[in-house]
C-alpha positions in Angstrom: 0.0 0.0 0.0 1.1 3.8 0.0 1.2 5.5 2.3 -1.6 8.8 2.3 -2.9 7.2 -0.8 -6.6 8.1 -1.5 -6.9 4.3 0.8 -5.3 2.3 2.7 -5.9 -1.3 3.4 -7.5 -2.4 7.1 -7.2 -5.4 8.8 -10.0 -6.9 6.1 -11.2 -4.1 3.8 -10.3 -1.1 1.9 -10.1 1.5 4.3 -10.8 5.5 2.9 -8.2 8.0 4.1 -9.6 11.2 5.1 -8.4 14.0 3.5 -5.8 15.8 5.7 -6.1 19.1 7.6 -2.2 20.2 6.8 0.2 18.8 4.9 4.3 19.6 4.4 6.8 18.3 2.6 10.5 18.8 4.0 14.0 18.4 2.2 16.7 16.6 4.5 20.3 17.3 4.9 20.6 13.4 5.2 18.6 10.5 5.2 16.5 9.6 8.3 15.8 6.1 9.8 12.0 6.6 11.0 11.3 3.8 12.9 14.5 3.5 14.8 13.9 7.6 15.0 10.9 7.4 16.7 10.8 3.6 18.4 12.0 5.9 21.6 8.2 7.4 21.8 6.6 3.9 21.5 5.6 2.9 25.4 5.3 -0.7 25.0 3.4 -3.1 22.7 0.0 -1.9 22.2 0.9 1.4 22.3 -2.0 3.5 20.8 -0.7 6.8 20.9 1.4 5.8 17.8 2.1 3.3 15.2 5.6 3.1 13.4 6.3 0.9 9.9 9.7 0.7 7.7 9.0 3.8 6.5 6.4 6.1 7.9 4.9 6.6 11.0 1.6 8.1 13.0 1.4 9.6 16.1 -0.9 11.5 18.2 -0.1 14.7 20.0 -1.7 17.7 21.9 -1.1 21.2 20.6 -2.5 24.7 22.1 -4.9 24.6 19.2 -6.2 21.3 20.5 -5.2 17.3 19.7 -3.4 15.9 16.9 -2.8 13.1 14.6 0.5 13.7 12.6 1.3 11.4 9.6 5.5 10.9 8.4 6.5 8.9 5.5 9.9 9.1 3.5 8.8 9.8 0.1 12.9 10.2 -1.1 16.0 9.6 -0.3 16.2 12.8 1.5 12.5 13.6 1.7 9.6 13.2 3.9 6.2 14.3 4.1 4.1 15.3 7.2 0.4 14.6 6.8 -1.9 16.3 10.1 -5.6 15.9 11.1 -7.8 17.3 13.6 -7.8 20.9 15.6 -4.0 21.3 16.4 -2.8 19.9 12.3 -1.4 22.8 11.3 0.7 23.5 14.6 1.5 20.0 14.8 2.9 19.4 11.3 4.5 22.8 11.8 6.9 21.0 14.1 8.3 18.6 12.0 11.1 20.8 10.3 12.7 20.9 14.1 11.5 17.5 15.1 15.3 15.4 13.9 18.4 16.6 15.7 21.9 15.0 15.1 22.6 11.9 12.9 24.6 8.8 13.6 26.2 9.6 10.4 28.2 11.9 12.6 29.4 8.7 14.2 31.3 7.6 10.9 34.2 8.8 11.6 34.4 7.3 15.7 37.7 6.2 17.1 36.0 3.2 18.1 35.6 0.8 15.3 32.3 -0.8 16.7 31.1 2.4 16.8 31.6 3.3 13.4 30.6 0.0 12.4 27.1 0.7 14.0 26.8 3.6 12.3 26.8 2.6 9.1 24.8 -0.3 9.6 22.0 2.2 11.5 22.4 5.1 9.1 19.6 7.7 9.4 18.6 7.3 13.3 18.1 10.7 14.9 17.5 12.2 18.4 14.2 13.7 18.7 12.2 16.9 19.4 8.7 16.5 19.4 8.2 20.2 21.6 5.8 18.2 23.3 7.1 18.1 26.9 4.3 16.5 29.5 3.8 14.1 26.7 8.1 12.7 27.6 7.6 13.9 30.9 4.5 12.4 32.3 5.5 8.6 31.2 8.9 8.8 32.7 7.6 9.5 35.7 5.1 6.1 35.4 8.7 4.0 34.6 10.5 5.7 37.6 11.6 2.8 40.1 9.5 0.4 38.6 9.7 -2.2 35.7 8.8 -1.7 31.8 6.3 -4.0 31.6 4.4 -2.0 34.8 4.7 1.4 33.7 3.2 0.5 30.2 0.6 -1.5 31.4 0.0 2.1 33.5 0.1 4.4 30.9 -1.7 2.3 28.4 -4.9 2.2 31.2 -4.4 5.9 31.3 -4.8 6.2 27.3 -7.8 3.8 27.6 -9.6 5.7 30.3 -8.8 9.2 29.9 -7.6 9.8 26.4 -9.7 10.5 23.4 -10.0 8.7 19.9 -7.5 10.6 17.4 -8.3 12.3 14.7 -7.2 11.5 11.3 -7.7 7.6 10.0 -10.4 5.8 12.3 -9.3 2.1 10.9 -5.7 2.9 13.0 -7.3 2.5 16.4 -5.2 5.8 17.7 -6.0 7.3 20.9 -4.3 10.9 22.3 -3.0 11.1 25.3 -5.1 12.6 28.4 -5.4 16.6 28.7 -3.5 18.0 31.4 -6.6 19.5 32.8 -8.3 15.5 32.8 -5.2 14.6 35.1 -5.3 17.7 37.3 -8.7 17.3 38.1 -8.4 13.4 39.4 -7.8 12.8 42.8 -4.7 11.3 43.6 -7.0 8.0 44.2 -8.2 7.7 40.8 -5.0 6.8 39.9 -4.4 3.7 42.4 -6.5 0.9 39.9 -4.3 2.1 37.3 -1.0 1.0 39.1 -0.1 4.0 40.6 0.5 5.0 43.8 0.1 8.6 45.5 3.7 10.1 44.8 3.9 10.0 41.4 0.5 10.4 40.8 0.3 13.5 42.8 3.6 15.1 40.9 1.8 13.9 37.9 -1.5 15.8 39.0 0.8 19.0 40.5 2.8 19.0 36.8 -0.3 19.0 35.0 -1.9 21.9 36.9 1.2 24.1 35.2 1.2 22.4 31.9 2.0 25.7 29.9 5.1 26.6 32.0 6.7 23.1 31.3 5.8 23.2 27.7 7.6 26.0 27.1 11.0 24.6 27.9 11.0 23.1 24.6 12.2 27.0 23.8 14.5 27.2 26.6 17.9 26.4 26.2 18.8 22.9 27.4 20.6 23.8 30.7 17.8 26.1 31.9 14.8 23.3 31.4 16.7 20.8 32.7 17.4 22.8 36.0 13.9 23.8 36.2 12.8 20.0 35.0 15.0 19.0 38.3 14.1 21.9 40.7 10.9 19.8 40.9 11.2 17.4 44.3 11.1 13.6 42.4 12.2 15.2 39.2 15.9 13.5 39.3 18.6 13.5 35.6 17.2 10.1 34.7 13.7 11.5 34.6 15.1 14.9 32.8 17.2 13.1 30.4 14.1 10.8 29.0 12.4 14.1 28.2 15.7 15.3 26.8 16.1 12.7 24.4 12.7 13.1 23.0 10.5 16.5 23.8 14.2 18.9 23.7 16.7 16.9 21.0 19.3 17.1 23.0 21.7 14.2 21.1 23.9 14.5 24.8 21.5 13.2 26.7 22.7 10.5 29.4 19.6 8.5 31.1 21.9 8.7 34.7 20.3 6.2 36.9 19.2 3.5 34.5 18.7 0.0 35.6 20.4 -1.8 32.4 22.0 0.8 30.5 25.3 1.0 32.7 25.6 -2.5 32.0 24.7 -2.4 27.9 27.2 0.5 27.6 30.2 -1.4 30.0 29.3 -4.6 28.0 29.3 -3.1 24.1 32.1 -0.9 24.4 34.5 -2.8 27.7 33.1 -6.3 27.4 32.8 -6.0 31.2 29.1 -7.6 32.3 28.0 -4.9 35.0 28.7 -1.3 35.6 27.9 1.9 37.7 26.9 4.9 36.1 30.2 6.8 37.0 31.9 4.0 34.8 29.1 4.6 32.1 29.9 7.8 31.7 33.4 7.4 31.7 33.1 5.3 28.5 30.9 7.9 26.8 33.3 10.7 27.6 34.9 10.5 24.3 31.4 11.0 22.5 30.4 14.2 24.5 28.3 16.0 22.8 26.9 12.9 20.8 26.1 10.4 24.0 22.6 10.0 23.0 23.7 8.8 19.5 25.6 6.9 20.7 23.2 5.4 23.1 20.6 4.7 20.8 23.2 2.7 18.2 23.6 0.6 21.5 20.4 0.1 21.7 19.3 -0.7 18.3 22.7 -3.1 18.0 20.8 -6.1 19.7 24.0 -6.2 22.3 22.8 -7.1 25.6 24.7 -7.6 29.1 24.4 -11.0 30.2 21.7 -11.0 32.7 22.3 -12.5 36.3 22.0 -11.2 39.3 19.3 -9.3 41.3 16.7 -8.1 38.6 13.8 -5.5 39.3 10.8 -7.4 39.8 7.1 -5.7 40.3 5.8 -5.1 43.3 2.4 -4.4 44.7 1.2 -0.9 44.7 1.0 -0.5 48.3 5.0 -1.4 48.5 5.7 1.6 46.7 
Protein backbone atom coordinates (compact mmCIF):
# COMPACT_ATOMS: atom_id res chain seq x y z
CA UNK A 1 0.00 0.00 0.00
CA UNK A 2 1.12 3.76 -0.01
CA UNK A 3 1.16 5.52 2.27
CA UNK A 4 -1.60 8.79 2.33
CA UNK A 5 -2.95 7.21 -0.82
CA UNK A 6 -6.59 8.06 -1.53
CA UNK A 7 -6.88 4.26 0.77
CA UNK A 8 -5.27 2.28 2.69
CA UNK A 9 -5.92 -1.31 3.44
CA UNK A 10 -7.46 -2.41 7.11
CA UNK A 11 -7.16 -5.35 8.76
CA UNK A 12 -10.01 -6.85 6.12
CA UNK A 13 -11.15 -4.09 3.84
CA UNK A 14 -10.35 -1.11 1.94
CA UNK A 15 -10.10 1.53 4.30
CA UNK A 16 -10.78 5.53 2.86
CA UNK A 17 -8.20 8.04 4.06
CA UNK A 18 -9.62 11.15 5.13
CA UNK A 19 -8.40 14.01 3.46
CA UNK A 20 -5.76 15.78 5.72
CA UNK A 21 -6.06 19.13 7.58
CA UNK A 22 -2.15 20.18 6.80
CA UNK A 23 0.22 18.76 4.89
CA UNK A 24 4.26 19.60 4.44
CA UNK A 25 6.83 18.25 2.59
CA UNK A 26 10.48 18.82 4.02
CA UNK A 27 14.03 18.39 2.24
CA UNK A 28 16.72 16.59 4.46
CA UNK A 29 20.34 17.28 4.90
CA UNK A 30 20.63 13.44 5.23
CA UNK A 31 18.57 10.51 5.20
CA UNK A 32 16.53 9.63 8.26
CA UNK A 33 15.83 6.09 9.80
CA UNK A 34 12.02 6.59 10.98
CA UNK A 35 11.27 3.78 12.86
CA UNK A 36 14.54 3.47 14.84
CA UNK A 37 13.88 7.62 14.98
CA UNK A 38 10.89 7.40 16.71
CA UNK A 39 10.84 3.65 18.44
CA UNK A 40 12.04 5.94 21.60
CA UNK A 41 8.18 7.45 21.76
CA UNK A 42 6.61 3.90 21.55
CA UNK A 43 5.57 2.91 25.42
CA UNK A 44 5.25 -0.70 24.96
CA UNK A 45 3.40 -3.10 22.68
CA UNK A 46 0.03 -1.93 22.15
CA UNK A 47 0.89 1.40 22.33
CA UNK A 48 -2.01 3.50 20.77
CA UNK A 49 -0.70 6.83 20.86
CA UNK A 50 1.39 5.80 17.77
CA UNK A 51 2.13 3.28 15.20
CA UNK A 52 5.58 3.14 13.44
CA UNK A 53 6.26 0.93 9.90
CA UNK A 54 9.74 0.68 7.68
CA UNK A 55 9.04 3.80 6.46
CA UNK A 56 6.43 6.13 7.88
CA UNK A 57 4.94 6.64 10.99
CA UNK A 58 1.56 8.05 13.01
CA UNK A 59 1.36 9.58 16.08
CA UNK A 60 -0.86 11.47 18.20
CA UNK A 61 -0.11 14.71 20.01
CA UNK A 62 -1.68 17.69 21.93
CA UNK A 63 -1.10 21.20 20.56
CA UNK A 64 -2.55 24.67 22.11
CA UNK A 65 -4.90 24.60 19.24
CA UNK A 66 -6.22 21.33 20.46
CA UNK A 67 -5.18 17.25 19.67
CA UNK A 68 -3.42 15.86 16.90
CA UNK A 69 -2.77 13.13 14.64
CA UNK A 70 0.55 13.69 12.60
CA UNK A 71 1.29 11.42 9.62
CA UNK A 72 5.46 10.89 8.36
CA UNK A 73 6.46 8.88 5.47
CA UNK A 74 9.92 9.08 3.54
CA UNK A 75 8.75 9.83 0.06
CA UNK A 76 12.91 10.16 -1.14
CA UNK A 77 16.04 9.60 -0.26
CA UNK A 78 16.22 12.81 1.52
CA UNK A 79 12.47 13.63 1.69
CA UNK A 80 9.61 13.19 3.95
CA UNK A 81 6.22 14.32 4.14
CA UNK A 82 4.06 15.34 7.17
CA UNK A 83 0.38 14.57 6.76
CA UNK A 84 -1.90 16.30 10.13
CA UNK A 85 -5.56 15.88 11.07
CA UNK A 86 -7.76 17.28 13.56
CA UNK A 87 -7.77 20.93 15.63
CA UNK A 88 -3.98 21.31 16.43
CA UNK A 89 -2.83 19.88 12.26
CA UNK A 90 -1.36 22.77 11.26
CA UNK A 91 0.66 23.50 14.59
CA UNK A 92 1.51 20.01 14.82
CA UNK A 93 2.95 19.39 11.25
CA UNK A 94 4.52 22.80 11.77
CA UNK A 95 6.91 21.03 14.11
CA UNK A 96 8.35 18.59 11.97
CA UNK A 97 11.05 20.80 10.31
CA UNK A 98 12.69 20.90 14.10
CA UNK A 99 11.52 17.52 15.11
CA UNK A 100 15.28 15.39 13.95
CA UNK A 101 18.37 16.62 15.72
CA UNK A 102 21.93 14.96 15.07
CA UNK A 103 22.58 11.94 12.86
CA UNK A 104 24.55 8.77 13.56
CA UNK A 105 26.24 9.56 10.42
CA UNK A 106 28.23 11.88 12.62
CA UNK A 107 29.38 8.65 14.19
CA UNK A 108 31.29 7.60 10.86
CA UNK A 109 34.15 8.81 11.59
CA UNK A 110 34.37 7.25 15.70
CA UNK A 111 37.69 6.16 17.08
CA UNK A 112 36.02 3.24 18.11
CA UNK A 113 35.64 0.76 15.33
CA UNK A 114 32.26 -0.79 16.66
CA UNK A 115 31.10 2.41 16.79
CA UNK A 116 31.60 3.28 13.44
CA UNK A 117 30.61 -0.01 12.43
CA UNK A 118 27.07 0.73 13.99
CA UNK A 119 26.75 3.57 12.35
CA UNK A 120 26.77 2.58 9.11
CA UNK A 121 24.77 -0.29 9.63
CA UNK A 122 22.02 2.20 11.54
CA UNK A 123 22.38 5.06 9.07
CA UNK A 124 19.57 7.74 9.44
CA UNK A 125 18.60 7.33 13.30
CA UNK A 126 18.12 10.73 14.87
CA UNK A 127 17.46 12.22 18.39
CA UNK A 128 14.18 13.70 18.72
CA UNK A 129 12.24 16.87 19.38
CA UNK A 130 8.68 16.49 19.35
CA UNK A 131 8.25 20.24 21.57
CA UNK A 132 5.76 18.22 23.34
CA UNK A 133 7.10 18.12 26.94
CA UNK A 134 4.29 16.47 29.53
CA UNK A 135 3.82 14.08 26.73
CA UNK A 136 8.15 12.71 27.65
CA UNK A 137 7.60 13.90 30.95
CA UNK A 138 4.49 12.39 32.35
CA UNK A 139 5.46 8.63 31.22
CA UNK A 140 8.91 8.77 32.67
CA UNK A 141 7.58 9.47 35.71
CA UNK A 142 5.08 6.07 35.42
CA UNK A 143 8.74 4.04 34.64
CA UNK A 144 10.55 5.68 37.57
CA UNK A 145 11.56 2.76 40.07
CA UNK A 146 9.53 0.40 38.60
CA UNK A 147 9.74 -2.21 35.70
CA UNK A 148 8.78 -1.75 31.78
CA UNK A 149 6.26 -4.00 31.64
CA UNK A 150 4.43 -1.96 34.77
CA UNK A 151 4.67 1.35 33.74
CA UNK A 152 3.21 0.49 30.24
CA UNK A 153 0.56 -1.46 31.41
CA UNK A 154 0.01 2.15 33.45
CA UNK A 155 0.14 4.36 30.91
CA UNK A 156 -1.69 2.34 28.38
CA UNK A 157 -4.85 2.16 31.15
CA UNK A 158 -4.37 5.85 31.32
CA UNK A 159 -4.83 6.21 27.30
CA UNK A 160 -7.79 3.84 27.60
CA UNK A 161 -9.57 5.69 30.30
CA UNK A 162 -8.83 9.24 29.93
CA UNK A 163 -7.58 9.83 26.41
CA UNK A 164 -9.70 10.54 23.42
CA UNK A 165 -10.01 8.70 19.93
CA UNK A 166 -7.49 10.57 17.40
CA UNK A 167 -8.34 12.34 14.72
CA UNK A 168 -7.19 11.49 11.27
CA UNK A 169 -7.68 7.55 10.03
CA UNK A 170 -10.37 5.76 12.35
CA UNK A 171 -9.25 2.15 10.92
CA UNK A 172 -5.68 2.94 13.00
CA UNK A 173 -7.25 2.48 16.40
CA UNK A 174 -5.19 5.78 17.67
CA UNK A 175 -5.98 7.32 20.88
CA UNK A 176 -4.33 10.85 22.30
CA UNK A 177 -2.95 11.09 25.29
CA UNK A 178 -5.09 12.61 28.44
CA UNK A 179 -5.42 16.64 28.69
CA UNK A 180 -3.53 17.97 31.43
CA UNK A 181 -6.58 19.51 32.82
CA UNK A 182 -8.29 15.54 32.79
CA UNK A 183 -5.19 14.63 35.13
CA UNK A 184 -5.25 17.68 37.28
CA UNK A 185 -8.75 17.31 38.10
CA UNK A 186 -8.38 13.37 39.38
CA UNK A 187 -7.79 12.76 42.81
CA UNK A 188 -4.69 11.31 43.62
CA UNK A 189 -7.02 7.97 44.19
CA UNK A 190 -8.24 7.69 40.79
CA UNK A 191 -4.97 6.84 39.89
CA UNK A 192 -4.38 3.66 42.44
CA UNK A 193 -6.51 0.92 39.87
CA UNK A 194 -4.25 2.11 37.35
CA UNK A 195 -1.02 0.99 39.10
CA UNK A 196 -0.06 4.04 40.65
CA UNK A 197 0.48 5.04 43.76
CA UNK A 198 0.13 8.63 45.47
CA UNK A 199 3.71 10.13 44.77
CA UNK A 200 3.91 10.01 41.42
CA UNK A 201 0.53 10.42 40.84
CA UNK A 202 0.33 13.54 42.79
CA UNK A 203 3.64 15.12 40.93
CA UNK A 204 1.78 13.93 37.95
CA UNK A 205 -1.47 15.79 39.01
CA UNK A 206 0.77 18.97 40.47
CA UNK A 207 2.80 19.01 36.77
CA UNK A 208 -0.28 18.97 34.96
CA UNK A 209 -1.87 21.86 36.86
CA UNK A 210 1.24 24.11 35.25
CA UNK A 211 1.23 22.42 31.90
CA UNK A 212 2.05 25.67 29.89
CA UNK A 213 5.08 26.58 32.03
CA UNK A 214 6.66 23.09 31.30
CA UNK A 215 5.75 23.19 27.65
CA UNK A 216 7.58 25.99 27.13
CA UNK A 217 10.98 24.57 27.94
CA UNK A 218 11.03 23.13 24.60
CA UNK A 219 12.22 27.04 23.78
CA UNK A 220 14.54 27.23 26.61
CA UNK A 221 17.90 26.39 26.20
CA UNK A 222 18.76 22.91 27.38
CA UNK A 223 20.63 23.83 30.73
CA UNK A 224 17.83 26.11 31.90
CA UNK A 225 14.80 23.32 31.36
CA UNK A 226 16.73 20.83 32.72
CA UNK A 227 17.36 22.81 35.96
CA UNK A 228 13.94 23.78 36.18
CA UNK A 229 12.76 20.01 35.00
CA UNK A 230 15.04 19.01 38.30
CA UNK A 231 14.11 21.93 40.67
CA UNK A 232 10.90 19.82 40.87
CA UNK A 233 11.24 17.39 44.28
CA UNK A 234 11.08 13.56 42.40
CA UNK A 235 12.15 15.22 39.18
CA UNK A 236 15.89 13.46 39.25
CA UNK A 237 18.62 13.54 35.63
CA UNK A 238 17.16 10.10 34.71
CA UNK A 239 13.69 11.49 34.61
CA UNK A 240 15.06 14.90 32.84
CA UNK A 241 17.17 13.13 30.44
CA UNK A 242 14.06 10.77 28.96
CA UNK A 243 12.44 14.08 28.16
CA UNK A 244 15.67 15.27 26.82
CA UNK A 245 16.09 12.75 24.43
CA UNK A 246 12.73 13.07 22.99
CA UNK A 247 10.52 16.52 23.82
CA UNK A 248 14.17 18.93 23.70
CA UNK A 249 16.71 16.85 21.01
CA UNK A 250 19.31 17.14 22.99
CA UNK A 251 21.74 14.21 21.05
CA UNK A 252 23.87 14.51 24.82
CA UNK A 253 21.55 13.20 26.72
CA UNK A 254 22.71 10.52 29.36
CA UNK A 255 19.57 8.52 31.14
CA UNK A 256 21.87 8.73 34.74
CA UNK A 257 20.25 6.20 36.93
CA UNK A 258 19.20 3.55 34.53
CA UNK A 259 18.74 -0.01 35.57
CA UNK A 260 20.40 -1.83 32.36
CA UNK A 261 22.00 0.76 30.52
CA UNK A 262 25.33 0.99 32.68
CA UNK A 263 25.65 -2.53 32.00
CA UNK A 264 24.71 -2.36 27.93
CA UNK A 265 27.19 0.45 27.60
CA UNK A 266 30.24 -1.37 30.03
CA UNK A 267 29.26 -4.60 27.97
CA UNK A 268 29.26 -3.09 24.05
CA UNK A 269 32.08 -0.93 24.36
CA UNK A 270 34.46 -2.82 27.73
CA UNK A 271 33.15 -6.28 27.44
CA UNK A 272 32.76 -5.98 31.15
CA UNK A 273 29.15 -7.55 32.25
CA UNK A 274 27.99 -4.90 35.00
CA UNK A 275 28.70 -1.31 35.65
CA UNK A 276 27.90 1.89 37.72
CA UNK A 277 26.94 4.91 36.15
CA UNK A 278 30.21 6.81 36.97
CA UNK A 279 31.94 3.98 34.79
CA UNK A 280 29.05 4.62 32.09
CA UNK A 281 29.91 7.82 31.67
CA UNK A 282 33.44 7.41 31.71
CA UNK A 283 33.12 5.31 28.48
CA UNK A 284 30.92 7.94 26.78
CA UNK A 285 33.29 10.71 27.57
CA UNK A 286 34.92 10.49 24.28
CA UNK A 287 31.41 10.99 22.53
CA UNK A 288 30.42 14.25 24.48
CA UNK A 289 28.27 16.01 22.78
CA UNK A 290 26.86 12.92 20.79
CA UNK A 291 26.06 10.44 24.01
CA UNK A 292 22.64 10.00 23.02
CA UNK A 293 23.65 8.77 19.51
CA UNK A 294 25.65 6.86 20.74
CA UNK A 295 23.23 5.42 23.08
CA UNK A 296 20.57 4.72 20.75
CA UNK A 297 23.18 2.65 18.16
CA UNK A 298 23.56 0.57 21.45
CA UNK A 299 20.36 0.10 21.68
CA UNK A 300 19.34 -0.68 18.27
CA UNK A 301 22.71 -3.07 17.97
CA UNK A 302 20.82 -6.08 19.68
CA UNK A 303 23.97 -6.25 22.31
CA UNK A 304 22.80 -7.14 25.65
CA UNK A 305 24.70 -7.59 29.11
CA UNK A 306 24.42 -11.03 30.15
CA UNK A 307 21.74 -10.99 32.69
CA UNK A 308 22.32 -12.49 36.32
CA UNK A 309 21.98 -11.19 39.26
CA UNK A 310 19.34 -9.31 41.27
CA UNK A 311 16.71 -8.13 38.64
CA UNK A 312 13.82 -5.48 39.29
CA UNK A 313 10.85 -7.39 39.81
CA UNK A 314 7.10 -5.75 40.28
CA UNK A 315 5.81 -5.12 43.33
CA UNK A 316 2.36 -4.39 44.70
CA UNK A 317 1.25 -0.90 44.69
CA UNK A 318 0.99 -0.49 48.32
CA UNK A 319 5.03 -1.40 48.48
CA UNK A 320 5.74 1.65 46.67
Amino acid sequence: MRFFAPAYRGRDRLCAVPAPDSTFTLDLAAPVDLPASLGPLVRGHGDRTIRLARDRAWWTTRTPDGPATIGIASVGPRRVRADGWGPGAEAAVARVPGLFSGSTDELLDAADPRIATLAKRRPGVRVLRTGAVLESLIPAILEQKVTGTEAHRTFHALVRRYGEPAPGPAELGLRVFPAPATLASLPYWAFHPLGLERRRADLIRAISRDAATFERLVDAPLEAAYARLRSIPGIGPWTAAEVGVRALGDVDAVSVGDFHLPHLVAYALAGEPRATDARMLELLEPYRGRRALVVRLLELSGVQAPRYGPRLSPRRIEGI
